[in-house]
C-alpha positions in Angstrom: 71.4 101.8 83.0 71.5 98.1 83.0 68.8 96.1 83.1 68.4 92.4 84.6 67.7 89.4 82.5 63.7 88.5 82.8 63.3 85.1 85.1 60.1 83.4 85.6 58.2 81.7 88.4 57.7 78.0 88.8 54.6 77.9 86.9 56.4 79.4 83.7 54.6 83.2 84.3 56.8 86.1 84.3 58.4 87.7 87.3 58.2 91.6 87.6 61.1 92.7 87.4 62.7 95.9 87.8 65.7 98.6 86.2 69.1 98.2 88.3 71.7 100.8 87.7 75.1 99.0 87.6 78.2 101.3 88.7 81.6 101.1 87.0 83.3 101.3 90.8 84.4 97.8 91.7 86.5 97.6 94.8 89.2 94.6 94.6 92.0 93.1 96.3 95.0 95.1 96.6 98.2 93.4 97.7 100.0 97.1 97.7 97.7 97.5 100.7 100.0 96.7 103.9 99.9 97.7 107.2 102.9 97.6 110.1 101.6 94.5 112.6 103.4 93.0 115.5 105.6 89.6 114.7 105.0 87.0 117.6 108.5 85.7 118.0 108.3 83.0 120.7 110.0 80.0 121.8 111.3 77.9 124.7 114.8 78.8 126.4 117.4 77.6 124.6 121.3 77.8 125.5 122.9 80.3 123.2 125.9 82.8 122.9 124.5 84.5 125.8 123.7 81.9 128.3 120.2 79.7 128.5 117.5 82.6 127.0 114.7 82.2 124.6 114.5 83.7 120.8 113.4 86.9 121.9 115.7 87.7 124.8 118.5 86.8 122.5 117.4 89.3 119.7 116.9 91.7 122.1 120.4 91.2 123.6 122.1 91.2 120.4 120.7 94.4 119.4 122.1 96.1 122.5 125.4 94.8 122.3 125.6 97.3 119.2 127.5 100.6 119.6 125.5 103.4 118.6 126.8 103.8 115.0 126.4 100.2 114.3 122.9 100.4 115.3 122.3 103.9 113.5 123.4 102.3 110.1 121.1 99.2 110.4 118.2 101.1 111.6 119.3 103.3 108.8 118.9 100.4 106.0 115.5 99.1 107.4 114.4 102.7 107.1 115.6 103.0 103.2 113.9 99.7 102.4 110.4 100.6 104.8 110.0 104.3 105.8 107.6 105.4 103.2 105.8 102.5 102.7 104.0 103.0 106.2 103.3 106.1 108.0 104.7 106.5 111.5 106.9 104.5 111.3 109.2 105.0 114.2 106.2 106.0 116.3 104.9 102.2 116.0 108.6 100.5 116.3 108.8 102.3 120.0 105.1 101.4 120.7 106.4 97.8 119.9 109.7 97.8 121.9 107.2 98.8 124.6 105.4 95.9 124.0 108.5 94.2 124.0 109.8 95.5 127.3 106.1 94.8 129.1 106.5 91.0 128.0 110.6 89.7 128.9 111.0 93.0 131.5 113.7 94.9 132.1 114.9 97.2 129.0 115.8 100.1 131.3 117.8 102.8 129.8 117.8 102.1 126.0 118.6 104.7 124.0 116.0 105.8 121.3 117.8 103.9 118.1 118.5 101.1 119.9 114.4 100.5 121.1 113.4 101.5 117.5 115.5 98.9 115.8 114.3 96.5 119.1 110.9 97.4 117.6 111.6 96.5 114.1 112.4 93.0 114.7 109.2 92.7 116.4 107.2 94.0 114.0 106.3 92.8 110.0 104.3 93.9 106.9 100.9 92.5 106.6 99.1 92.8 103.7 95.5 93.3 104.7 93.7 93.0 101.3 95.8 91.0 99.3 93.4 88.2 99.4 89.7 89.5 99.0 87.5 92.5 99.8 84.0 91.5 100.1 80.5 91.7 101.5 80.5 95.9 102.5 77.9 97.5 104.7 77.0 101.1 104.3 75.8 103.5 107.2 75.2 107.1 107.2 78.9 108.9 108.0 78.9 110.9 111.6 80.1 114.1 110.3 77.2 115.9 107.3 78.8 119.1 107.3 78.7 120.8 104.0 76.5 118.7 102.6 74.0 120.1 100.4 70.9 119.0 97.8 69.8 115.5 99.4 73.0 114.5 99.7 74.5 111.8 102.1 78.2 111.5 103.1 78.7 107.7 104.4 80.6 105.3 106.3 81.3 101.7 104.4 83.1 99.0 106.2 84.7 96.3 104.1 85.8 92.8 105.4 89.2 92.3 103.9 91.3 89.2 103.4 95.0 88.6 103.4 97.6 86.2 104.5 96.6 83.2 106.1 92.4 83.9 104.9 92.7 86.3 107.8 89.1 88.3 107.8 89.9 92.3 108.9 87.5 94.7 108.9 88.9 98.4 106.9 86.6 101.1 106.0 86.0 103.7 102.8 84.2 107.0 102.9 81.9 108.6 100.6 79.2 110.5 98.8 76.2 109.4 97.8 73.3 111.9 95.8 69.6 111.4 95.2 70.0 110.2 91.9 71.6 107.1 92.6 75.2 108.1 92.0 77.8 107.9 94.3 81.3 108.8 94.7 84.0 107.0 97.0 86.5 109.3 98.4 90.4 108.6 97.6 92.0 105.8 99.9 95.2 107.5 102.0 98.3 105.9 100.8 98.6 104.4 104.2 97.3 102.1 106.8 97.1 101.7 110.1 96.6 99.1 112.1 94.2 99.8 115.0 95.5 99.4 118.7 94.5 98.1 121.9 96.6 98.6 125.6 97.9 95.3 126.4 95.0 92.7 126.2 95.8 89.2 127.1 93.9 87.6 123.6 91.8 85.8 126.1 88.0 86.4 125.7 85.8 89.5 127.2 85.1 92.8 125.8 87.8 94.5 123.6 88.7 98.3 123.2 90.9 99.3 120.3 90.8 103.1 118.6 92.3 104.0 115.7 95.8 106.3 115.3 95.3 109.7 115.8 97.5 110.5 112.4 94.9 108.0 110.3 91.6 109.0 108.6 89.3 106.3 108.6 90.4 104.8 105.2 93.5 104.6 106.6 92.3 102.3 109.5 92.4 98.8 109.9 90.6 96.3 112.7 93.0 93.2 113.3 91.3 90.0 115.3 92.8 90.3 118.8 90.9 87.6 120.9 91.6 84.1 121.0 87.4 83.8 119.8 88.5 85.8 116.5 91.5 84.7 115.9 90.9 83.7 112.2 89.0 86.7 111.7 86.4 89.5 111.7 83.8 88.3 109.3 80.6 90.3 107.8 80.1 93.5 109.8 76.4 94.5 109.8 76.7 98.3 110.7 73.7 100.7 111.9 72.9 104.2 113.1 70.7 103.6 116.4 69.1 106.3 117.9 67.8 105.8 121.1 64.5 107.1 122.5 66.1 110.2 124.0 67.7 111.2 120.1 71.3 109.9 121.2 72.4 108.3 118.7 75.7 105.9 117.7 76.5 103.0 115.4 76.8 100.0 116.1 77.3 96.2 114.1 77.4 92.6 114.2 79.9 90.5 113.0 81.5 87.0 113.4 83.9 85.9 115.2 85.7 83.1 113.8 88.4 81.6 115.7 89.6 79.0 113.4 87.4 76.0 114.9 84.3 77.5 116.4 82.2 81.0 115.1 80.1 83.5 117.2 78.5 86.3 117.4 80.1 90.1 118.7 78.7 93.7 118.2 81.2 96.7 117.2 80.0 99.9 119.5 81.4 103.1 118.0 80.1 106.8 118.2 82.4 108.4 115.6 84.5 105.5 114.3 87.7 106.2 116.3 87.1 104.6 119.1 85.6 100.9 118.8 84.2 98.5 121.4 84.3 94.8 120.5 81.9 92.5 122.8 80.9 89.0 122.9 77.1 88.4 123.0 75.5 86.4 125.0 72.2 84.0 124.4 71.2 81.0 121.9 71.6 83.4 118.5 75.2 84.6 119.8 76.3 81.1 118.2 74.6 81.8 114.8 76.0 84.3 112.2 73.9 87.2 110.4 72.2 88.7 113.5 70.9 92.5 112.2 69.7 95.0 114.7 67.1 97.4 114.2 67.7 101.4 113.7 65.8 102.4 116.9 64.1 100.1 119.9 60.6 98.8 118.9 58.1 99.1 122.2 61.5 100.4 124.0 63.5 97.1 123.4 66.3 96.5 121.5 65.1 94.7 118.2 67.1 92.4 115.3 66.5 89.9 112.8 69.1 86.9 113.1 68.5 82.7 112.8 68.2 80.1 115.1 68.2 77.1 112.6 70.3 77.7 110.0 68.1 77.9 107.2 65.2 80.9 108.6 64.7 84.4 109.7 63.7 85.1 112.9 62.4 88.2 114.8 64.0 89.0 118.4 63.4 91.2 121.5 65.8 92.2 123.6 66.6 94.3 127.4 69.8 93.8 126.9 71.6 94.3 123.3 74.4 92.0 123.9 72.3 89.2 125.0 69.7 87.6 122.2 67.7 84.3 122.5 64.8 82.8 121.2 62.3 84.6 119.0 60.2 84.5 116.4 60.0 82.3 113.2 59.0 85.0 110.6 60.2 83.8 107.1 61.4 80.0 106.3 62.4 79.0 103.0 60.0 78.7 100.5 61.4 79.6 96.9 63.5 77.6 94.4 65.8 80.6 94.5 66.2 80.3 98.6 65.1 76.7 99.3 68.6 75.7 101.1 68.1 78.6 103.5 67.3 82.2 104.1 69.5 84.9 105.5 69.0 88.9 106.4 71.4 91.1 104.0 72.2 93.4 107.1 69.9 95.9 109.4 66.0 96.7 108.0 65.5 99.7 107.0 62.5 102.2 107.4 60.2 103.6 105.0 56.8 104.9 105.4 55.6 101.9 104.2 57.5 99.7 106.8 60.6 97.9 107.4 62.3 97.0 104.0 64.8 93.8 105.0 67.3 92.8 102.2 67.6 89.2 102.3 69.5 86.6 100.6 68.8 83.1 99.6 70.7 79.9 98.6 69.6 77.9 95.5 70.8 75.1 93.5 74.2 74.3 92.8 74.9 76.5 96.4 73.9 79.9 94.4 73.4 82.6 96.6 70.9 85.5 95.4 69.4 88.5 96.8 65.9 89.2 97.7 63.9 91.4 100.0 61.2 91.6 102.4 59.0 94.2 103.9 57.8 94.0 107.1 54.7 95.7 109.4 55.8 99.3 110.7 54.6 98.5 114.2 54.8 94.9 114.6 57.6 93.9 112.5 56.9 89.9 113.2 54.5 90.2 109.9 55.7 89.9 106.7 54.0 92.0 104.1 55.6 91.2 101.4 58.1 89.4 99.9 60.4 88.0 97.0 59.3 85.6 95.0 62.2 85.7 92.4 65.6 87.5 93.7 66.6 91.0 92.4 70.2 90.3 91.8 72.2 87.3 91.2 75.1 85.7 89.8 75.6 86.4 86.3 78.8 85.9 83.8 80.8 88.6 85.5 80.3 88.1 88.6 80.4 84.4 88.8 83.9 83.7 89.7 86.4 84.4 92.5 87.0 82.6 95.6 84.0 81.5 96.5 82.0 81.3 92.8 78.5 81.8 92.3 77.5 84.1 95.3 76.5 88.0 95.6 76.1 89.1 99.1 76.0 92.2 100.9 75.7 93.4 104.7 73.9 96.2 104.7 72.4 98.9 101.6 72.1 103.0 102.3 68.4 104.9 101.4 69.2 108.2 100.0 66.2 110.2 99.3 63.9 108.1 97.1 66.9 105.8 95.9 69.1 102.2 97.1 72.6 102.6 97.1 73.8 98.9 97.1 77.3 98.0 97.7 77.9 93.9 97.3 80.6 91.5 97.7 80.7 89.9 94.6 82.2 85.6 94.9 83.6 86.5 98.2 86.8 88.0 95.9 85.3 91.9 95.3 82.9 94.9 95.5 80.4 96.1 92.9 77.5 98.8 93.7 74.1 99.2 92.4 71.3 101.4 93.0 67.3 101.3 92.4 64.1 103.4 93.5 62.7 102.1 96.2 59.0 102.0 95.1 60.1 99.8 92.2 61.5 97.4 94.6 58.5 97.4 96.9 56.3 96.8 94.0 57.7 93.6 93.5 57.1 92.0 97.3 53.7 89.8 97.2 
């Protein structure tokens, strides 16, 4: 049990503070993390061996000009220096040589080495984590069979960094008790990238499902849109159970496409299949949008910005479409004067909804806070941090991005917090806390 440093208000009195358990589990980046991913080869025609083609055709023409033991022995060496660093291997070279085929035509009657080894020039490593795994969010897993005592099996999606400051989104499952502990259930040794049927990249709603060989931790979500083409950035996952008790998750995340960020919502009911949609509206083009658990006087409910720098409280007909709302909470703290931001969905308690929030200080410090709003009318704020509950401190001061702690999202089990947080945009550390001491410090 680690307790936090006492900090003062402004006017020099002390701040009540609270007991934080700190967990030895830190989640970091993992170059030995790769997954099989298509490589774009693409140029103008060009006059070559074979006549005027362009890059691809030619590879593709070389490649058949092989006789079958010629090909067997090269797609032989790829295999000895590749096969058991990825799982299904030849499964994903003939789903590429497919891909292949759909995009310079022709291709008719290749026999099976000769489209695998096709599909291995098409395809390249990509090492998913190698860069960062940051800001998790936490949701209740689909599947509570066998669970027993309080217990909670969960979902936890990471946003993952590799080559090129791509932003993926990969998940981890787990176990989480009553008294705060929590285990994190063994990665597989693979990944998998997940797959969509032949989208353009253009903009529009997106489909992609994970292999039917991968468990979740072996799944990874790849930006396929021209809107997220530099990445899938800060997923805010929920369970939401309609009025009729239907329920699946769904999250907001951005969409960054290199120049210009927006707002899209992940749909999924057991996290094989996943739905990735543009919103629509004036807080589409702002990030952080968090939706409530359930409608709220049957609309669709979530706490996002409009200016930047405050939280706002937003109604909905539509959950893909958000506009103008309320003004709830502005800055108003040293520790959050630059601007406030939601730290994923609210969560509810008898006593209301409890918002996680963080704040940005001096020297760009970003802290973490709370809020609890009114059970019925969640536009009123209760209650709410004066001083933040967690923030930078020696060790988790540097990475990437230094002096931030930031999370998208925590899990209630039983009386208890379980807080995962990306720690300097670089890595993952958990905490946990009883709630009521939390609450007790929101004025």
């Amino acid at each position: 049990m680690t307790a936090l440093k006492p900090l003062l208000h402004t006017d020099g009195s002390p701040s009540q503070m609270f007991e934080l358990r700190h967990h030895d589990a830190q989640l970091v980046a993992d170059p030995s993390r790769v997954v099989l991913r298509p490589f774009s080869i693409t140029a103008e025609p060009r006059g070559t061996a074979y006549g005027i083609m362009t890059r691809a055709e030619r590879i593709v023409k070389t490649v058949l000009a092989l006789s079958d033991a010629e090909c067997r022995r090269y797609l032989d060496a790829v295999d000895g220096d590749f096969f058991g660093r990825h799982w299904q291997t030849h499964s994903i070279f003939i789903d590429r040589f497919e891909q292949v085929r759909n995009l310079i035509g022709g291709l008719d009657n290749v026999n099976e080495d000769h489209a695998k080894l096709i599909g291995a020039y098409f395809s390249h490593e990509y090492s998913y984590a190698a860069a960062a795994v940051m800001n998790p969010s936490i949701v209740v897993h689909p599947d509570q069979s066998g669970v027993i005592g309080g217990a909670v099996k969960f979902v936890l999606s990471l946003r993952t960094v590799g080559e090129g400051h791509i932003s993926s989104i990969s998940f981890r499952e787990g176990l989480a008790t009553p008294d705060g502990n929590f285990t994190l259930w063994p990665e597989t040794p693979f990944a998998i990238a997940a797959t969509t049927d032949n989208h353009n990249g253009e903009g529009g709603p997106v489909a992609v499902r994970r292999h039917d060989s991968s468990p979740l931790s072996g799944v990874v979500i790849f930006p396929i849109t021209r809107a997220q083409k530099n990445g899938l950035e800060d997923l805010r996952l929920v369970r939401f159970t309609e009025d009729d008790g239907a329920a699946y998750y769904v999250g907001t995340y951005t969409a960054f496409s290199g120049r210009d960020v927006g707002c899209e919502m992940l749909t999924t009911e057991r996290f094989s299949e996943f739905d990735l949609t543009p919103l629509r509206g004036a807080a589409a083009q702002h990030k952080g949008l968090a939706l409530f658990p359930r409608r709220i006087d049957g609309r669709y409910t979530a706490i996002g910005r409009l200016d930047h720098e405050s939280l706002y409280f937003m109604q909905s007909d539509d959950r893909f479409t958000w506009n103008y709302g309320k003004r709830i909470m502005q800055p108003k703290y040293l520790w959050e004067l630059v601007q406030l931001g939601n730290c994923g969905s609210p969560i509810e308690l008898d006593e209301g909804w409890l918002l996680l929030t963080h704040g940005v200080g001096a020297m760009r410090q970003y802290s973490m806070g709370a809020a609890l709003l009114d059970k019925r009318d969640p536009s009123k704020v209760i209650g709410r941090s004066r001083e933040p509950f967690l923030t930078p401190v020696d060790e988790t001061r540097e990475g990437y991005v230094p002096n931030v702690v930031y999370t998208c999202g925590a899990l209630k089990v039983g009386e208890m917090l379980l807080l995962p947080y990306g720690v300097a945009d670089s890595s993952v550390r958990f905490v946990s806390m009883r709630i009521s001491d939390l609450l007790a410090t929101l004025k």
